[in-house]
C-alpha positions as CSV (number, residue, x, y, z in Angstrom):
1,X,-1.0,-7.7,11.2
2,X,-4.5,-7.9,10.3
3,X,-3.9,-10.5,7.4
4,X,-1.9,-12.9,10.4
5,X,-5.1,-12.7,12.8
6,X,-7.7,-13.7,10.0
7,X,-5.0,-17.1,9.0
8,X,-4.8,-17.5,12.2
9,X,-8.4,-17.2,13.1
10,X,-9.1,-19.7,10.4
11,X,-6.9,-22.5,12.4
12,X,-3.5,-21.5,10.5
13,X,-0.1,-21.2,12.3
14,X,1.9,-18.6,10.4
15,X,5.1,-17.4,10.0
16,X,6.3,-14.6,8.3
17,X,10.1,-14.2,6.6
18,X,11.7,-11.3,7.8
19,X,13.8,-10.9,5.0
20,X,11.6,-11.1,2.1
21,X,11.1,-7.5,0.4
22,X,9.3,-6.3,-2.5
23,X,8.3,-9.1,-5.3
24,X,9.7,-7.0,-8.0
25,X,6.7,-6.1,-10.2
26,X,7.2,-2.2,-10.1
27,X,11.0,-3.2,-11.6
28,X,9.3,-5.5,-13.8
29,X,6.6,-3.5,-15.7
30,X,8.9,-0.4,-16.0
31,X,10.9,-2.3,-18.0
32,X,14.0,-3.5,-15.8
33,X,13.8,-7.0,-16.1
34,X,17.1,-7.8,-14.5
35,X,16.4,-6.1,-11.5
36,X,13.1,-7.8,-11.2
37,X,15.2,-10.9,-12.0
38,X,17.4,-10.3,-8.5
39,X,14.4,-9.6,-6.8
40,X,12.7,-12.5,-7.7
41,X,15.8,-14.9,-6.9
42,X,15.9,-13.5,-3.6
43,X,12.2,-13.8,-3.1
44,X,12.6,-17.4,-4.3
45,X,15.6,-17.8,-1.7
46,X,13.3,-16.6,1.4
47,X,10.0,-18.6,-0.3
48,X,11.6,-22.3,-0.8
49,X,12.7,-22.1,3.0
50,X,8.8,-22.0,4.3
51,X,6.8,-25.0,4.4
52,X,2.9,-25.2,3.4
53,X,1.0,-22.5,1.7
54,X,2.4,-18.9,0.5
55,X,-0.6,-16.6,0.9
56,X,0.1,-13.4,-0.8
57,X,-2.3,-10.2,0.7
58,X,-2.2,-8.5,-3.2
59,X,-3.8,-9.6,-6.1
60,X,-0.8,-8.2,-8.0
61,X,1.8,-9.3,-5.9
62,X,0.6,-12.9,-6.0
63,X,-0.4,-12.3,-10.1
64,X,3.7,-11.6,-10.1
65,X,5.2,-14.8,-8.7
66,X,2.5,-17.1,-9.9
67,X,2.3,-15.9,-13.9
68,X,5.4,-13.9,-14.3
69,X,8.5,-14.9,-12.4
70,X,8.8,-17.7,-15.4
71,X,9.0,-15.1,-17.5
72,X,12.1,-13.6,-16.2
73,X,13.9,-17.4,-16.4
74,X,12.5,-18.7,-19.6
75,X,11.4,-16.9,-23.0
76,X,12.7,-14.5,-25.9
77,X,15.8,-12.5,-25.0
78,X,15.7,-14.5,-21.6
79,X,19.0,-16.3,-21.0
80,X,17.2,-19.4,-20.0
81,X,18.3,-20.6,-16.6
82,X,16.3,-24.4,-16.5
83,X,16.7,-24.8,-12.2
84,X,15.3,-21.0,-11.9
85,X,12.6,-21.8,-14.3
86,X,11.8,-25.1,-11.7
87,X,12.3,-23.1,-8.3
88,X,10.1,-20.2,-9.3
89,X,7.3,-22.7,-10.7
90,X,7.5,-24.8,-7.1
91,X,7.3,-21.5,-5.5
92,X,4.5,-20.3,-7.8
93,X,2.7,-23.2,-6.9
94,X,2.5,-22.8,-3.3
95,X,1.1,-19.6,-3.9
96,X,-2.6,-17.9,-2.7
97,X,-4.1,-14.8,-2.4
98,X,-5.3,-13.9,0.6
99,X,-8.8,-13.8,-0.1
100,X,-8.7,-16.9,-2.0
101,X,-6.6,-18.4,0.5
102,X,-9.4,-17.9,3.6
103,X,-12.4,-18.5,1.1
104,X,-10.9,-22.3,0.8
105,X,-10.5,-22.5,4.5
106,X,-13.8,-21.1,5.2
107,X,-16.1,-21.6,2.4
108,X,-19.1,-19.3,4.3
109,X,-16.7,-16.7,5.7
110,X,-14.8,-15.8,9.1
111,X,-18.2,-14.6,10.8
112,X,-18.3,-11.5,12.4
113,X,-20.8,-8.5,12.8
114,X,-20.6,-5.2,11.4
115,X,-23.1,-2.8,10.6
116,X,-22.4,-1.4,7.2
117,X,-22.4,-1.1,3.4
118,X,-19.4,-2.2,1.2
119,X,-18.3,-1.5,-2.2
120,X,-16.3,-4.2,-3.5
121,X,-13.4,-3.2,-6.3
122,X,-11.5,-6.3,-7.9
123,X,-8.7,-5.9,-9.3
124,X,-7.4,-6.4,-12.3
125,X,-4.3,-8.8,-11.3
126,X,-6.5,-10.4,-9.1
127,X,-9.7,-11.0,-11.5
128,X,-8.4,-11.4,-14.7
129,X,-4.6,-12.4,-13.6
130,X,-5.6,-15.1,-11.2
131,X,-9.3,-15.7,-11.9
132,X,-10.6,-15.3,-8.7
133,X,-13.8,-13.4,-8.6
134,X,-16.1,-14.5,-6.2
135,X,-14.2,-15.5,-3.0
136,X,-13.7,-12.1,-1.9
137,X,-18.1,-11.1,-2.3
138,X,-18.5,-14.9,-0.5
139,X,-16.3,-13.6,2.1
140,X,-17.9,-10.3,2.8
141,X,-21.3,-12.0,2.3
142,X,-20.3,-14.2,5.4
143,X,-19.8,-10.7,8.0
144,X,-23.6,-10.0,9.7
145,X,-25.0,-6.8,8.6
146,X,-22.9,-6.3,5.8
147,X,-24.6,-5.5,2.3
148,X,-23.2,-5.2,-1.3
149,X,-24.8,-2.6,-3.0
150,X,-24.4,-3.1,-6.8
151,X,-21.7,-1.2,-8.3
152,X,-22.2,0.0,-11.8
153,X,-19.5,-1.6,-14.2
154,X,-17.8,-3.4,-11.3
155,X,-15.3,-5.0,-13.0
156,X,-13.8,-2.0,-15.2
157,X,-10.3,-1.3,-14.3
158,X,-9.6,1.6,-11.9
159,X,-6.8,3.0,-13.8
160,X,-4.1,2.5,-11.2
161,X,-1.6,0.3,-13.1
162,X,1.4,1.5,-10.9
163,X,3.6,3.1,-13.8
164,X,0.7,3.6,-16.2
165,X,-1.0,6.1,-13.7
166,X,2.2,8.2,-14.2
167,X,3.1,8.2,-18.1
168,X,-0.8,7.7,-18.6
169,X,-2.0,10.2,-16.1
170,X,-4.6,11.8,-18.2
171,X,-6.1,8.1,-19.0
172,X,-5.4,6.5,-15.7
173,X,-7.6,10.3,-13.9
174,X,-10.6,9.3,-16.5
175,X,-10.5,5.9,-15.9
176,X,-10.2,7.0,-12.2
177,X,-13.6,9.7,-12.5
178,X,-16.1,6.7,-13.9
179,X,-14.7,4.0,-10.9
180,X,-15.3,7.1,-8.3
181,X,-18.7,8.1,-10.2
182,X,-19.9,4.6,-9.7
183,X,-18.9,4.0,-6.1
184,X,-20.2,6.8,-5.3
185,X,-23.8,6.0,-7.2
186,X,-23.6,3.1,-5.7
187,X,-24.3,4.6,-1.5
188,X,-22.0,2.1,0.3
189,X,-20.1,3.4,3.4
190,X,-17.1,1.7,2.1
191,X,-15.2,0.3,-0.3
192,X,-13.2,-2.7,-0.1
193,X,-10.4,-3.9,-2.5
194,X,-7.9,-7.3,-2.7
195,X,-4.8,-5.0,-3.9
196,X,-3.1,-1.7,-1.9
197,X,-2.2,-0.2,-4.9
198,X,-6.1,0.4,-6.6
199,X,-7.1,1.3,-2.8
200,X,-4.2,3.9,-2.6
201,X,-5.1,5.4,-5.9
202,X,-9.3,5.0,-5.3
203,X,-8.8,6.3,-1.4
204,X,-6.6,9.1,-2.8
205,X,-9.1,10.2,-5.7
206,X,-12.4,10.3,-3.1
207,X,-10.6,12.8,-1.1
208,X,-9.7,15.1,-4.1
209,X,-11.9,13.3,-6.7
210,X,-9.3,13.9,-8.8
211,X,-6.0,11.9,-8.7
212,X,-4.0,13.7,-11.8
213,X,-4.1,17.0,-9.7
214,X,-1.5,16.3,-8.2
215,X,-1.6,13.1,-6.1
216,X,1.0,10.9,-6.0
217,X,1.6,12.3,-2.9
218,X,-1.6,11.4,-2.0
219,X,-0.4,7.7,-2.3
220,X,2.9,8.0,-0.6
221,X,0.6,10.0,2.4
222,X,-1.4,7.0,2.8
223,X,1.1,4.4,2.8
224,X,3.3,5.6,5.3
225,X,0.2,6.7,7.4
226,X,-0.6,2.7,7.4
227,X,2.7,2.0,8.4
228,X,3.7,4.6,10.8
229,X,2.6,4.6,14.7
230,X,2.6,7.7,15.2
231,X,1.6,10.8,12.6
232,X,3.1,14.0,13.5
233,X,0.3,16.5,11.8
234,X,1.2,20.4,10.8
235,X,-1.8,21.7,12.3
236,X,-5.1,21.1,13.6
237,X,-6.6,20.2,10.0
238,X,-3.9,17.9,9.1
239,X,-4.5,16.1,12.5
240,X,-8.1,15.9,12.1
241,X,-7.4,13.9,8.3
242,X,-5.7,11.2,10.7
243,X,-6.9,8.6,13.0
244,X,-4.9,6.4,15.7
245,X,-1.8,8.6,18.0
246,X,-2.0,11.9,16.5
247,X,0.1,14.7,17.6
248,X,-0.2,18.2,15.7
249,X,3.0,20.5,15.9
250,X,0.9,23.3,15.0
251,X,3.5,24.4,11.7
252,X,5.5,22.0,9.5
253,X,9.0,21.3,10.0
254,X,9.8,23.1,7.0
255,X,9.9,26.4,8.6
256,X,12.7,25.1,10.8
257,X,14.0,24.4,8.0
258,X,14.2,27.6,6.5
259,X,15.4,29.2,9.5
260,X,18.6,27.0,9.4
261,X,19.6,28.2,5.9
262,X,22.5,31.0,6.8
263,X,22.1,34.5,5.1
264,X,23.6,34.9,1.6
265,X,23.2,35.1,-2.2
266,X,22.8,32.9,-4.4
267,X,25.3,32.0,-7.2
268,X,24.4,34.4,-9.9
269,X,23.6,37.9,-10.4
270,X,20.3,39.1,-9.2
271,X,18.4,41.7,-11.2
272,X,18.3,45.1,-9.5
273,X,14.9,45.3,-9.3
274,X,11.9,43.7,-7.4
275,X,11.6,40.2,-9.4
276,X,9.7,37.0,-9.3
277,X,10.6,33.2,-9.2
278,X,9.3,30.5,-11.7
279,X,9.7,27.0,-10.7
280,X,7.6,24.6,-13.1
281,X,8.3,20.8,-13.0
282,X,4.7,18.5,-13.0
283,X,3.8,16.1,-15.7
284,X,0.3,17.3,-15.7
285,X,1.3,20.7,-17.1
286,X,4.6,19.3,-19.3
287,X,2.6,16.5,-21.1
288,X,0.1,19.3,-22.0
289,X,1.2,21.5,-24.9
290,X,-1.7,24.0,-24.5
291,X,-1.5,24.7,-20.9
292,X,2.0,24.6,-21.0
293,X,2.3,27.3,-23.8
294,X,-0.4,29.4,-22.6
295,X,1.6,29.6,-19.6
296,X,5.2,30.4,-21.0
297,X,4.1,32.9,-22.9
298,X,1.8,34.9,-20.3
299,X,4.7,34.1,-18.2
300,X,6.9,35.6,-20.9
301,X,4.4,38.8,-21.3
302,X,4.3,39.3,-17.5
303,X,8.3,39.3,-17.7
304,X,8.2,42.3,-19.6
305,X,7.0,44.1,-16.9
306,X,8.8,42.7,-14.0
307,X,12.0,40.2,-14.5
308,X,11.2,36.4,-13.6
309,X,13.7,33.8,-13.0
310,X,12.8,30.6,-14.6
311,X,14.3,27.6,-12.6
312,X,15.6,25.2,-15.4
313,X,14.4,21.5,-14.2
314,X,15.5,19.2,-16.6
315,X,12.2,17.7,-17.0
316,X,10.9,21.0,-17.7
317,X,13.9,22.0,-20.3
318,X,13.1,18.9,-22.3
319,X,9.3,20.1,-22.2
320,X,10.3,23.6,-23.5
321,X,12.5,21.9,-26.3
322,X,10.1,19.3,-27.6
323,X,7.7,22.0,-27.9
324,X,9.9,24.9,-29.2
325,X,9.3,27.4,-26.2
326,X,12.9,28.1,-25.6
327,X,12.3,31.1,-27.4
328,X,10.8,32.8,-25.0
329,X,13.3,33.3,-22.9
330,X,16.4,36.2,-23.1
331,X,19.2,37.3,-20.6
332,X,17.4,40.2,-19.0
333,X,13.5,40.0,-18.3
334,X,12.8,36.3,-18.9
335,X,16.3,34.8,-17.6
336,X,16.8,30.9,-16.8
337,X,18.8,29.6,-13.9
338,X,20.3,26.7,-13.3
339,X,18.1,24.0,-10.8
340,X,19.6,25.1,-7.6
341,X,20.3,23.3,-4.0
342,X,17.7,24.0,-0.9
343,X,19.9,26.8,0.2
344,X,20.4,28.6,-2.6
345,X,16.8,28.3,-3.9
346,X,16.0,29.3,-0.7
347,X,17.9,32.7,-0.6
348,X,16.7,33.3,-3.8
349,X,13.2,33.1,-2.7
350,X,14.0,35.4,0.3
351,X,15.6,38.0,-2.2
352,X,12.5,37.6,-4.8
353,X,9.0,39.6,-4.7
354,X,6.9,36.8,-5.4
355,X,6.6,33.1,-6.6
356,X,4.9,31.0,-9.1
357,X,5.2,27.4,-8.8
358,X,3.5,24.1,-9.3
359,X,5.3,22.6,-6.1
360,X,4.0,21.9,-2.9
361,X,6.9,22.3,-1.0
362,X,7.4,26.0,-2.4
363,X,3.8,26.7,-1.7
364,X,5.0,26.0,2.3
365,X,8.0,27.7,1.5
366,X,6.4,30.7,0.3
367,X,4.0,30.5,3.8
368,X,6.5,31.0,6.1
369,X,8.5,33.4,4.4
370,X,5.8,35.5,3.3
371,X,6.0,35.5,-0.4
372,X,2.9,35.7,-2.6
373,X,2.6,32.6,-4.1
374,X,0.4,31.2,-7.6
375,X,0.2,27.2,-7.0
376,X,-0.5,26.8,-10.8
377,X,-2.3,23.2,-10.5
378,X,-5.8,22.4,-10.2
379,X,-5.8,21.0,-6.8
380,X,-3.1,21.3,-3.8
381,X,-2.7,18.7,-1.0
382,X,-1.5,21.6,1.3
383,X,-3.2,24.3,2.7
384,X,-0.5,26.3,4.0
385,X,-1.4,29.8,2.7
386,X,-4.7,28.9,1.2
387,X,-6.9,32.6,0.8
388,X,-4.1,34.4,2.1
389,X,-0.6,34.7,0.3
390,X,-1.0,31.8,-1.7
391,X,-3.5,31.7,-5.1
392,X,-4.5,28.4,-6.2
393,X,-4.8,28.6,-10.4
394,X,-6.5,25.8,-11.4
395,X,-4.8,25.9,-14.5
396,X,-6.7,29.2,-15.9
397,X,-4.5,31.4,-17.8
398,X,-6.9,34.0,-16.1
399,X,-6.4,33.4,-12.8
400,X,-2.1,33.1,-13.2
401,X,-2.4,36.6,-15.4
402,X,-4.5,38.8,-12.4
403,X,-1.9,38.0,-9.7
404,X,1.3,38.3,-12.1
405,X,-0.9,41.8,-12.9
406,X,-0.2,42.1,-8.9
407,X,0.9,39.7,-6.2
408,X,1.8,42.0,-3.0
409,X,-1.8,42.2,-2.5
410,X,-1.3,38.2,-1.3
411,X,0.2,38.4,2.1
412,X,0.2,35.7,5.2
413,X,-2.1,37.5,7.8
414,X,-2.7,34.5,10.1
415,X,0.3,34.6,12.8
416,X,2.8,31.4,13.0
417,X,2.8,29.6,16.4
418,X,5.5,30.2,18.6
419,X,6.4,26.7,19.4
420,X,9.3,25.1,16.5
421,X,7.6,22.0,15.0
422,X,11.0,20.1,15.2
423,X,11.1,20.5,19.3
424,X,7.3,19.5,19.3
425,X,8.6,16.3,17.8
426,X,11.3,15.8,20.0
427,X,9.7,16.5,22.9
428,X,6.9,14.0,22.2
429,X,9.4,11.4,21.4
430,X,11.7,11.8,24.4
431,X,8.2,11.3,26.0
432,X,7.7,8.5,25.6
433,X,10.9,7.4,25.9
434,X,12.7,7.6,22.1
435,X,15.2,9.8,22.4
């Protein structure tokens, strides 16, 4: 690990636990304080059997067991638990973040030469959590031909939060816009940051500039890339978004997928003539109550004129409830249906006309069978079917009402490899030697 080099490059002999895990802050802030209380035990358990200095690589990680594991052994509607309360403090006092950690060991940095501009994001765990603000500057200071360009309100928060960027989405994307606006003002080549999670959610927002529409994914993406060895891409433009041991399949698994599901119907009646699939689940259109209306009741207009089956996610029922939309809906043109499992969902794509969605994985879906699609979100992380059978809405009621006025005129025209993705995989893997 990168982190082990620079301790050890700094004259450090390291060891690290095998069985430690997460430090229980995602439990923590969402509220599940005795999970977060297990998890820190057993963080404690692995911690107390090391000797010298922890050093934690996360502002937040480190702001956890340092300021808050007290918390979960000592306080209001806490059952106090005194020797927890002492083995979390002697852990929390062994404790450095990384950056902190080197700066003490080598006051004018690691040396090194690199030819570039940096951005430097702290974060808030690590600034106002743990006070450290200058060791990680000092430290890039300390690399030959590296510069710091100033960075216009450096120190604002760049609405990450974990949790907060998903029940504050709308906040946490505007907090997101002004941190991208002034890293980008600001000309460096890169930008540099003492906590994964404000690096997922800034690295994810540069390549949309936009991380409400729809990214988590774009987080998950980026973590496993960092951890995988090897990225299996679904086609040349997904390869060329990766660096390291690449291998494009030329199509996503997915379609194998699809081919596996055996013919059939699905569990309900079908209408007897050509109809269209609804399948609306995403935060960014159920928290809104204009876009959400505007689009239940085109839906509901379009309906009229060709039957729709309205998947019933229970995220999405609730929406329709709180906002008093159920009303749009009868048993023969506007008709709900149960959430259904891949194979039934599947058939009943393969028996419908066309699809509306705000889900990624129907937009592939939708590819490979054929279907014309309406992605209705602002962005898409896939381009499976982009300009062809799929229509990206952006969230305009005019856009979602010309292709309900006529989606067979969206069709795949680009032909599908002939090679399965799945026995690209395997092949490559019994390659070198994994299977």
């Amino acid at each position: 690990m990168a982190v082990v080099r620079v301790l050890e490059r700094v004259g450090c002999e390291v060891a690290v636990p095998a069985d430690q895990t997460c430090c229980g802050q995602p439990a923590y802030n969402a509220g599940y304080h005795d999970e977060a209380r297990e998890i820190a035990r057993h963080t404690i358990d692995v911690l107390e059997r090391t000797d010298g200095p922890i050093v934690i690589p996360s502002g937040s990680c480190a702001d956890m067991i340092v300021h808050q594991y007290a918390h979960l052994f000592e306080g209001p509607g806490v059952r106090n638990d005194a020797r927890m309360l002492e083995r979390a403090r002697g852990v929390a006092s062994r404790c450095r973040e990384f950056s902190q950690f080197v700066a003490s060991r080598a006051p004018k940095g690691i040396g090194g030469t690199l030819q570039t501009s940096v951005a430097y994001h702290p974060s808030c765990h690590l600034l106002r959590g743990l006070g450290v603000k200058s060791e990680p500057a000092a430290l890039l200071a300390g690399i030959d031909g590296v510069t710091q360009p100033p960075v216009a309100d450096q120190d604002e928060c760049c609405g990450f939060g974990g949790l907060f960027s998903v029940k504050n989405a709308e906040i946490s994307g505007s907090m997101l816009d002004r941190k991208l606006s002034a890293l980008i003002e600001s000309g460096a080549d890169r930008v540099v940051s003492c906590d994964l999670g404000c690096l997922l959610h800034i690295e994810g927002g540069l390549r949309s500039f936009d991380l409400r529409h729809p990214f988590p994914e774009e987080l998950n993406r980026r973590l496993a890339s960092s951890l995988s060895r090897i990225d299996y891409a679904p086609g040349p433009w997904a390869a060329g978004n990766l660096r390291g041991d690449v291998v494009d399949t030329g199509s996503n698994t997915i379609r194998d997928s699809l081919e596996l599901v055996p013919v059939g119907d699905p569990p309900f009646p079908l209408p007897p003539e050509p109809f269209g699939v609804v399948s609306l689940h995403r935060f960014e259109l159920l928290n809104n109550r204009r876009l959400l209306t505007e689009t239940i009741e085109l839906l509901a207009e379009a309906a009229q004129r060709t039957p729709l089956l309205h998947v019933d996610h229970p995220v999405t029922v609730a929406a329709l409830e709180r906002l008093g939309l159920t009303g749009n809906f009868d048993d023969a043109r506007f008709i709900r249906i149960p959430r259904l499992r891949f194979f039934d969902f599947v058939r009943t794509e393969r028996c419908s006309a066309f699809i509306v969605t705000d889900s990624g994985g129907s937009q592939e879906e939708s590819y490979y069978l054929d279907l014309p699609c309406l992605v209705h979100r602002v962005r898409t992380e896939r381009r499976e079917g982009l300009g062809e059978n799929v229509v990206i809405s952006e969230m305009r009621a005019d856009v979602l009402r010309d292709f309900l006025a006529g989606p067979g005129r969206f069709r795949r025209r680009t032909p599908l490899p002939s090679a399965s993705p799945s026995d690209v995989v395997v092949e490559d893997l019994e390659r070198r030697g994994f299977v």
